[in-house]
C-alpha positions in Angstrom: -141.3 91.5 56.8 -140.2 95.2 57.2 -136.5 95.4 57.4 -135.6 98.1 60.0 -131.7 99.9 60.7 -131.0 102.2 63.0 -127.9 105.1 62.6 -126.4 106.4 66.0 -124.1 109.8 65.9 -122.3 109.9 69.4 -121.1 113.6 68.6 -118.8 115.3 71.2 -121.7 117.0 72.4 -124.6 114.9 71.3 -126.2 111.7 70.8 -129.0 111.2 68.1 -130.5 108.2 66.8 -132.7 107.7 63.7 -134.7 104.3 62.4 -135.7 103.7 58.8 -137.6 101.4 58.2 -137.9 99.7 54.4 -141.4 99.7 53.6 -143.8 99.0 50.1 -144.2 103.0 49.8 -140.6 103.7 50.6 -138.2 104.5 53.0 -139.5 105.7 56.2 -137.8 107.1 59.4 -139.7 106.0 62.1 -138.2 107.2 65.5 -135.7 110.2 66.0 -133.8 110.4 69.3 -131.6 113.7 69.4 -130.3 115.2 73.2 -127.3 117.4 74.3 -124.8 116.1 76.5 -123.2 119.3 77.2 -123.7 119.1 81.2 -121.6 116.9 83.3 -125.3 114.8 84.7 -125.8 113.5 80.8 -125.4 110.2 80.7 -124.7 109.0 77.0 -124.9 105.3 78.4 -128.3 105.6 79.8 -129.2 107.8 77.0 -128.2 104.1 74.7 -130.1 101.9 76.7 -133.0 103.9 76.3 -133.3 103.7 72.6 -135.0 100.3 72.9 -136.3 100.5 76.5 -138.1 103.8 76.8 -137.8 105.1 73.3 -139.3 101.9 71.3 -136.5 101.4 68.9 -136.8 98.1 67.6 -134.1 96.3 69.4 -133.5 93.6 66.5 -132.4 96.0 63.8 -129.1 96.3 62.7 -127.3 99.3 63.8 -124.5 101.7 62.2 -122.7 104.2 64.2 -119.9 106.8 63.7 -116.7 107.3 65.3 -116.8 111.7 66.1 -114.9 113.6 64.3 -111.8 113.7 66.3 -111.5 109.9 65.7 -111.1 110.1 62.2 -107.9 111.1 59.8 -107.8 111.9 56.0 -105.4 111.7 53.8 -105.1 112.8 49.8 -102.5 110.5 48.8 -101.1 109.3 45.5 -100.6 105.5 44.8 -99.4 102.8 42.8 -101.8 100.3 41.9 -100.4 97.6 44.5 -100.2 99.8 47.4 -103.7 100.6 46.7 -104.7 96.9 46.4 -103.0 96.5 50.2 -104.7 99.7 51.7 -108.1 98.0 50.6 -106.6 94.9 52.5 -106.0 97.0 55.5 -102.0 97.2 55.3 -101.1 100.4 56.4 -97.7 100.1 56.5 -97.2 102.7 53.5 -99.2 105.3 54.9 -96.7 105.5 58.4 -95.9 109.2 57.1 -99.6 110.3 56.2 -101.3 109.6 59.8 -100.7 110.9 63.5 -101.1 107.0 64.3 -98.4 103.7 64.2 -99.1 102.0 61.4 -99.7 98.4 63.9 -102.3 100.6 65.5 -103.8 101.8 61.9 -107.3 101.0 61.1 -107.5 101.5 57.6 -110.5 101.9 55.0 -110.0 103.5 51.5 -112.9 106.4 50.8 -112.3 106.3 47.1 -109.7 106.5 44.4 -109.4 107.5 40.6 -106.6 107.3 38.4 -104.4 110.2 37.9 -102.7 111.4 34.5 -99.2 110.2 35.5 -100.4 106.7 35.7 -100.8 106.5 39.8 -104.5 106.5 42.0 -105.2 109.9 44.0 -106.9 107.9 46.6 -108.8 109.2 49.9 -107.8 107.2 53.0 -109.6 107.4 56.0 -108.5 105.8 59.2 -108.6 105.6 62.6 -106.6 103.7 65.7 -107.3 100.3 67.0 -107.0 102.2 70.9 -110.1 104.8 70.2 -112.2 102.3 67.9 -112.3 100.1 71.2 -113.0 102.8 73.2 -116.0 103.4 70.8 -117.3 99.9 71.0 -116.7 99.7 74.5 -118.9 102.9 75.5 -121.9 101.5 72.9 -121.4 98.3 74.4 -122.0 99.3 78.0 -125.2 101.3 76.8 -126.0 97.5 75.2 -126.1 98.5 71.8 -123.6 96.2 69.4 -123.2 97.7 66.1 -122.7 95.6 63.0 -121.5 98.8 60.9 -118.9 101.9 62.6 -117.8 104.4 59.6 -116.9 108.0 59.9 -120.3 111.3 59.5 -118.8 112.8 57.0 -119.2 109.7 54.6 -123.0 109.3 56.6 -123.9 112.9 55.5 -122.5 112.1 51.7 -124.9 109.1 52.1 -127.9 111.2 53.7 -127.6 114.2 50.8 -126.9 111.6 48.0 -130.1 109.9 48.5 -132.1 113.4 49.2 -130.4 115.2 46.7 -129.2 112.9 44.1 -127.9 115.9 42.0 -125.1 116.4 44.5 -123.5 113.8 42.8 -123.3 115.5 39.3 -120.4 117.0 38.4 -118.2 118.7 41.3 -120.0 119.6 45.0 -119.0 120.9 48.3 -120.4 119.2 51.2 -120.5 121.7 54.9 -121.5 120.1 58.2 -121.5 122.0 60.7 -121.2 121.3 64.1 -120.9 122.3 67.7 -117.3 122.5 67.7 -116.0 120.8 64.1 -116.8 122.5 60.4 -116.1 119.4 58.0 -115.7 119.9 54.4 -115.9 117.4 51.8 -115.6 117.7 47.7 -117.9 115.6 46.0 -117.1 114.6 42.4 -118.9 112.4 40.1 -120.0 110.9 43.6 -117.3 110.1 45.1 -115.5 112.0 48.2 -111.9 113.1 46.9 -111.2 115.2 50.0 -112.6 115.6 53.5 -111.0 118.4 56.1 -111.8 118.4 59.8 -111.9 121.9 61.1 -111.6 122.8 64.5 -114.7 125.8 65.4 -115.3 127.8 68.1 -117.6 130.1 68.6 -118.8 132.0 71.6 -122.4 131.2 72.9 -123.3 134.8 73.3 -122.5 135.7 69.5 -125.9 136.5 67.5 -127.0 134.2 64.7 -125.8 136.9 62.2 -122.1 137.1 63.4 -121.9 133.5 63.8 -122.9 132.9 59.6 -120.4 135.5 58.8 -117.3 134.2 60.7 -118.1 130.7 59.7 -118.5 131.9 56.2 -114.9 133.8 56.8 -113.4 130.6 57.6 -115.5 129.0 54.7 -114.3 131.1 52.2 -110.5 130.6 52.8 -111.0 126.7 53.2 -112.5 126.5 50.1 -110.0 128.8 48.3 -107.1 126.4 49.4 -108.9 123.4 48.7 -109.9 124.1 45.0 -106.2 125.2 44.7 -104.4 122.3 46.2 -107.3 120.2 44.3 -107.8 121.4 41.0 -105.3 124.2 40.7 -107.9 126.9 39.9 -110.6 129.3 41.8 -113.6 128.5 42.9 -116.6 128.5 40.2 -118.9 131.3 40.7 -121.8 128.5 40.6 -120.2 126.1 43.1 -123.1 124.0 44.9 -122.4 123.9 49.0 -124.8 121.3 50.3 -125.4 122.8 53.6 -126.1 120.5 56.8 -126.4 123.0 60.3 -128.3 123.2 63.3 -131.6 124.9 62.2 -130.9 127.9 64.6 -128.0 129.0 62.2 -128.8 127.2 58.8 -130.7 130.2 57.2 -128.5 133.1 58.2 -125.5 131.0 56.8 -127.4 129.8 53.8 -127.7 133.9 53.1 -124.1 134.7 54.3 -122.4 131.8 51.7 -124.2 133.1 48.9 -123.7 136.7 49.6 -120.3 136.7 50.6 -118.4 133.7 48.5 -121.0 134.1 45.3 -121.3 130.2 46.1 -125.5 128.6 45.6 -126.1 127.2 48.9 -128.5 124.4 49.3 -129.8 123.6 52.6 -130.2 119.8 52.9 -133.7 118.5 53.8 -133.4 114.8 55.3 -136.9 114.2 54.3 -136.8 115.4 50.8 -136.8 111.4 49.2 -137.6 109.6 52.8 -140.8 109.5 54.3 -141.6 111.2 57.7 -143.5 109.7 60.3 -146.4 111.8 61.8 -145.4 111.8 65.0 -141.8 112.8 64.7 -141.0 116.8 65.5 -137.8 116.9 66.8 -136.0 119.7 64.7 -132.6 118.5 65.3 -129.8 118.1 62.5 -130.6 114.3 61.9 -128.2 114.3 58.5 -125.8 112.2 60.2 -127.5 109.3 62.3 -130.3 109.0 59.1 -127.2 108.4 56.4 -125.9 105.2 59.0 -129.4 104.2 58.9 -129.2 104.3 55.4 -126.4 102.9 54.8 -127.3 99.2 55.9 -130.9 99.7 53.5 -129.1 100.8 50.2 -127.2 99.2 47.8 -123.6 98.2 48.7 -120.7 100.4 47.1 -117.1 99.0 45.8 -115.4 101.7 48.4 -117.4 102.1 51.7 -116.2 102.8 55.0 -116.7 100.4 57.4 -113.8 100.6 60.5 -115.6 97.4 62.3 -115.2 95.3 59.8 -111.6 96.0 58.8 -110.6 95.9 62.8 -112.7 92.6 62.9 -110.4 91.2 60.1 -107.4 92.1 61.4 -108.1 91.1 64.9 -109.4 87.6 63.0 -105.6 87.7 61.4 -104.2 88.2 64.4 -106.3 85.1 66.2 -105.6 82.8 63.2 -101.6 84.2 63.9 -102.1 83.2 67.5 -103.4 79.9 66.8 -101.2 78.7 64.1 -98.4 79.4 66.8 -100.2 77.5 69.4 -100.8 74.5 67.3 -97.0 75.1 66.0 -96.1 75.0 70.2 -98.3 72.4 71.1 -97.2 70.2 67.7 -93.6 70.9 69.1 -94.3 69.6 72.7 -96.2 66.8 71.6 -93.2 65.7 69.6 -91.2 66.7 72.4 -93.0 64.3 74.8 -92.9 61.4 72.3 -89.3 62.0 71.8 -88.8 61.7 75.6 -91.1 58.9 76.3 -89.1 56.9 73.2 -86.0 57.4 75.1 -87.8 56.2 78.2 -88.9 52.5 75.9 -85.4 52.5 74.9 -84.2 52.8 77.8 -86.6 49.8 79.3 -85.0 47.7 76.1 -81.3 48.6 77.2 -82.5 47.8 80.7 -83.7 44.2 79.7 -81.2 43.9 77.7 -78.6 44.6 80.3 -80.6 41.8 82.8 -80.2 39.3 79.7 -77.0 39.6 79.3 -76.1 39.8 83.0 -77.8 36.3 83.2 -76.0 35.3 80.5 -72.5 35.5 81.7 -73.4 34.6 85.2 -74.9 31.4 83.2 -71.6 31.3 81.5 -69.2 31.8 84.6 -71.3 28.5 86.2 -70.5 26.3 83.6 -67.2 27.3 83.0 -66.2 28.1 86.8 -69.0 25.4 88.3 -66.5 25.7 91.8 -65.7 29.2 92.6 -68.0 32.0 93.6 -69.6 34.3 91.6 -69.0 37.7 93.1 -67.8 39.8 89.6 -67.9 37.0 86.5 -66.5 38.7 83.8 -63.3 40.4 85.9 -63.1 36.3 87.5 -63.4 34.8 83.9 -61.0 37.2 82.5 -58.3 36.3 85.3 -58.8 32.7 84.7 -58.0 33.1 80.4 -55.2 35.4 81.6 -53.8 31.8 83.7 -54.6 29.6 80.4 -52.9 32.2 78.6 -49.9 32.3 80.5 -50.0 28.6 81.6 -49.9 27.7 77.3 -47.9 30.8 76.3 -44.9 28.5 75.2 -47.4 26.7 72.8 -48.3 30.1 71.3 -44.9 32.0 71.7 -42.3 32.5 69.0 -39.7 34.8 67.7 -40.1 36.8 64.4 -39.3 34.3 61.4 -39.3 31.0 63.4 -42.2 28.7 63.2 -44.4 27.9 65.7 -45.0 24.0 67.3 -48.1 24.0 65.5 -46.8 24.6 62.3 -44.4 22.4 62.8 -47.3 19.6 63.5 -49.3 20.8 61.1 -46.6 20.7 58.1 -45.9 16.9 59.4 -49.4 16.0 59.4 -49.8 17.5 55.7 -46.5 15.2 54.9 -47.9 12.2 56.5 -47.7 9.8 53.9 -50.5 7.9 53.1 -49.4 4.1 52.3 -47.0 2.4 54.2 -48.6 2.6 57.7 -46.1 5.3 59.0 -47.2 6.2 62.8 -45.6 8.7 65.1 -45.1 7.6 69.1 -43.7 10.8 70.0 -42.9 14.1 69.0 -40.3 16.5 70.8 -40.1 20.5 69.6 -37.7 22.5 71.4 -37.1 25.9 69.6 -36.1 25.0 66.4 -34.8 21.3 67.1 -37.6 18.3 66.2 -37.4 14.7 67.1 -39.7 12.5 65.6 -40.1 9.6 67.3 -41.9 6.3 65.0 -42.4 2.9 62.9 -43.8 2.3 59.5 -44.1 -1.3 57.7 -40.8 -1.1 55.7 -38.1 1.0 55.3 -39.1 2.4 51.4 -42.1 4.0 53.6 -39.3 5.9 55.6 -37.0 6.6 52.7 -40.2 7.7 50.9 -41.0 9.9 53.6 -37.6 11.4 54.1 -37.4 12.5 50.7 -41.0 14.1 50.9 -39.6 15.9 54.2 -36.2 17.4 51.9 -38.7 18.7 48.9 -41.3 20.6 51.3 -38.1 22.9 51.8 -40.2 23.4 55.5 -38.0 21.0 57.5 -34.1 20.0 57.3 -33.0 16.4 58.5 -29.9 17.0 60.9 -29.4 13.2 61.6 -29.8 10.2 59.7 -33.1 8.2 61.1 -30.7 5.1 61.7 -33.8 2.7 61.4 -34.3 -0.6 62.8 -36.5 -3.3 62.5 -38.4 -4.9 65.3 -37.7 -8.5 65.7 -41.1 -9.2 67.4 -43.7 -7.4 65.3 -41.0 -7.2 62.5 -41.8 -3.5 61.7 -39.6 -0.4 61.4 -38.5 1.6 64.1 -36.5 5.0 63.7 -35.2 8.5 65.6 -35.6 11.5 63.1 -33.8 14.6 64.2 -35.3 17.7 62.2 -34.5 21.4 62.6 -37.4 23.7 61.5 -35.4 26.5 60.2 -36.7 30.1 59.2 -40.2 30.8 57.7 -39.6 32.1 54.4 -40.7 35.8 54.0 
């Protein structure tokens, strides 16, 4: 099966498409699409759609476009080994003083990067906003075209020439696209892009081919001079390659004007010089740009390529994941919210239930206690009638401080009783601390014995002698003890 991609360049004033297709012999473009959309009745939209409706591009191949120049900042920076790991991840947070752009609204992708000789990474950054890569994607999504690939066509040209002209990437090179209204310059070493600058051009339509070579070569010539300066701190080699991509109306006078004027050997790319050209394709448009994205999705995969839709894709995917942690944190939250409150509702049923229980309870309680009166409110009715008991048997309970109470008194006797002799009590008379004991026993030893027993508790004091006497019926012992209880020892 023939693997096809297609490149799209959505210039300022342009559109042009190219497919390659990945055949046995080769690579091979296919199809070239190239109009203006200078005039205010160009439609780029319609000019999309067209690519696979009228122009027989194969609508199932993947598709890399570029973001135009004005999209599209670069940066020379110097940086540690960690900051370089995060600008790979897409943290731009270091880079807030390098780019016209908030660093939450950064789009980040790292060009390349080789180690300096105090240690740190001269790294090229490019990078772009989240606000114009929608925009991008928006406008190639209304023409129906969804790209898998978005990187910058300065790093698409590198790609074009470096598989054309694989000596480019030997040693040091200067890459020159011109445009209609932007002069890009890239230094190529060893392969890699160090530095890329954007330079605004304009040029009057009227101006003859000639003129227009020699002030672009004007420009050229102090461009280069700062670069090599800020770059490698020297002047520009004598035998400097300039790898020349320009509209074809312009690219031989210029060719003549760089290497008259700056001394430099100009080399005018040829897209077709390693890809194969299909019969029927004429157009003689600049297709540099829209062939490198097409080649960029049939060539091996490099460690640092730009690709703007796939970084925005992760971070929008971070952001997502973000969003959903929080909403299963919220809805975690009210879940345990709503079991919380629907706990306090089954507790509350309990204390409810528990409340009728116990409401029976006393009510049950008040009936057999109170069988006669009314229930109306038990527990205020049930505490009236213990205050009554309590007040109607307060002189069984009351005392001073120190004196013992009548049931101490009864309970000191009963602990005295003895327990031979048959001793019985008929009566029993506390008043405050006098005692009368009022009883018969079977002989008057018992008493004596008893009497003594009362003297050695130290509890009770005799105050009169019993004065027995014995019964001449039943023949037992009667007597009157008088006892004072005294004070309770401390």
């Amino acid at each position: 099966m023939v693997k096809r991609s297609i490149g799209i360049d959505m210039g300022r004033f342009h559109l042009r498409a190219v497919q390659v297709a990945q055949q046995p012999d080769g690579l091979r473009v296919e199809k070239v699409f190239a109009r203006p959309t200078r005039r205010s009745t160009d439609s780029p939209i319609d000019m999309l759609r067209a690519l696979t409706t009228e122009q027989g591009f194969d609508r199932h191949a993947e598709v890399t476009a570029c973001l135009p120049h004005h999209a599209v900042f670069f940066a020379d920076i110097e940086v540690d080994a960690t900051t370089l790991q995060e600008l790979r991840a897409g943290h731009a947070s270091s880079l807030r003083d390098d780019f016209p752009i908030a660093a939450e609204k950064a789009v980040v992708q790292v060009c390349s990067s080789r180690p300096s000789p105090n240690g740190r990474h001269a790294t090229l950054v490019a990078t772009t906003s989240i606000d114009l890569l929608g925009e991008e994607l928006a406008r190639l999504a209304e023409g129906k075209i969804h790209p898998s690939w978005i990187e910058t066509p300065i790093t698409a040209v590198h790609t074009a020439i470096g598989y054309n002209h694989p000596d480019c990437n030997e040693g040091v090179a200067l890459l020159l696209v011109v445009d209609e209204s932007v002069l890009s310059l890239a230094v190529v070493q060893e392969g890699n892009l160090i530095m890329v600058r954007n330079i605004p051009l304009q040029l009057p339509r009227d101006t003859d081919q000639e003129s227009v070579g020699r002030q672009i070569t004007e420009v050229l010539g102090r461009e280069i001079e700062i670069t090599w300066r800020k770059l490698f701190g020297v002047d520009v080699e004598a035998d400097l390659r300039v790898f020349l991509v320009a509209p074809l109306a312009i690219a031989s006078d210029l060719t003549e004007a760089i290497q008259d004027v700056l001394g430099c050997r100009a080399i005018l790319t040829d897209p077709f010089a390693r890809v194969l050209q299909s019969e029927a394709i004429e157009d003689a448009s600049p297709i540099c740009v829209a062939e490198g994205l097409a080649l960029r999705r049939l060539l091996p995969r490099e460690a640092d390529r730009v690709d703007f839709l796939q970084a925005h894709t992760a971070q929008t995917q971070s952001r997502l994941n973000l969003r959903k942690e929080l909403a299963l944190c919220g809805s975690l939250l009210i879940a345990t919210i709503a079991v919380w409150i629907g706990g306090l509702f089954v507790h509350l049923s309990r204390l409810e239930s528990n409340y009728t229980q116990v409401k029976e309870q006393i009510q049950e309680v008040f009936q057999q206690t109170l069988p006669g009166d009314k229930c109306v409110e038990p527990l205020a009715q049930l505490q009236q009638k213990l205050d009554a008991l309590h007040t109607d048997g307060g002189w069984l309970a009351s005392f001073q401080p120190g004196r013992r109470t009548p049931l101490e008194i009864l309970g000191l006797l009963s602990a005295h009783h003895p327990t031979e002799g048959d001793l019985e009590f008929d009566d029993v008379l506390i008043a405050g601390d006098s005692i009368r004991v009022i009883g018969q026993c079977g002989s008057f030893a018992t008493l004596s014995g008893w009497q003594r027993t009362l003297e050695e508790i130290g509890g009770l004091e005799i105050v009169d002698e019993p004065k027995p006497g014995k019964d001449a019926k039943t023949g037992r012992v009667r007597f009157t003890l008088s006892l004072s209880s005294g004070r309770r020892v401390q």
